[in-house]
C-alpha positions in Angstrom: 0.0 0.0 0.0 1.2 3.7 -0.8 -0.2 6.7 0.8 1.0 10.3 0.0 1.3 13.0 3.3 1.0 16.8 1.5 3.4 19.1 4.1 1.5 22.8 3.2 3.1 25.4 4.8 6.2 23.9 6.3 9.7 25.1 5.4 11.4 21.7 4.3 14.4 22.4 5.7 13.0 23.1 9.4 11.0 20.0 9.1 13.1 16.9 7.8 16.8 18.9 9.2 19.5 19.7 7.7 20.5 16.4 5.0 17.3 15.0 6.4 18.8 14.3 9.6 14.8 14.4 10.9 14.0 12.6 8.2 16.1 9.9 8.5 15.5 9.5 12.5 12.0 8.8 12.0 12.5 6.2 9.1 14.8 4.4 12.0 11.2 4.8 13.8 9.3 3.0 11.5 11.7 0.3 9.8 8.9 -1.4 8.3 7.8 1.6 5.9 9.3 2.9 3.2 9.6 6.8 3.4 10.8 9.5 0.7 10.2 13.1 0.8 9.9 14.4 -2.3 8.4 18.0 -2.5 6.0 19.1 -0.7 4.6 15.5 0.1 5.8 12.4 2.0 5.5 9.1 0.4 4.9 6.1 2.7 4.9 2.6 1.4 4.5 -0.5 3.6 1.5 -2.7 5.1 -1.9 -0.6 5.8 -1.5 -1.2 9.3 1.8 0.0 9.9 1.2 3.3 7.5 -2.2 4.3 9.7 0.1 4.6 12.6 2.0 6.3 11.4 0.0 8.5 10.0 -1.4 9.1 13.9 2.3 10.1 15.0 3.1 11.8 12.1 -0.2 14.1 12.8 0.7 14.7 16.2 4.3 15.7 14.3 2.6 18.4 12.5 0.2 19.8 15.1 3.6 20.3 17.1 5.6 21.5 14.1 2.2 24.1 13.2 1.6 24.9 17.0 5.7 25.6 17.9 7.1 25.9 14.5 9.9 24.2 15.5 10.5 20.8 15.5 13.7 18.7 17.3 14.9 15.3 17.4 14.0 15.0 21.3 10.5 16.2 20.1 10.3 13.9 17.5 11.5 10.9 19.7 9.1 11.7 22.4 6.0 11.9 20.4 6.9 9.0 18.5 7.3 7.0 21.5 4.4 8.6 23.3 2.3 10.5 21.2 2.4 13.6 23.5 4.1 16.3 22.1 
């Protein structure tokens, strides 16, 4: 299964780091998906299961990201672990 994530609004750079640094932490969160950033949108390929919870923590990503407009690796670790942000 594929599902695209559209990022509106967020400054690329700020979001998945510097040489996707943020990017590549949370792909070490999620092992069994395949992620790649391409644009303004987020591909995720993997079973449906494993991509619709991701999509949960990945929302709670966002609202932080939207809310803050910043986004850390300590954040990003915490509210994938927890989903508190």
């Amino acid at each position: 299964m594929e599902q695209k994530i559209y990022l509106e609004g967020i400054d690329p750079l700020e979001f998945f780091g510097i040489n996707n640094a943020k990017m590549n932490l949370i792909k070490t969160l999620f092992p069994k998906l395949k992620l790649t950033a391409r644009g303004n949108a987020l591909h995720v390929q993997g079973e449906e299961n494993e991509i619709k919870n991701f999509e949960k923590k990945f929302a709670l990503l966002l609202d932080h990201y939207f809310q803050f407009n910043v986004l850390t690796e300590e954040i990003i670790l915490q509210i994938m672990a927890t989903g508190i942000s």
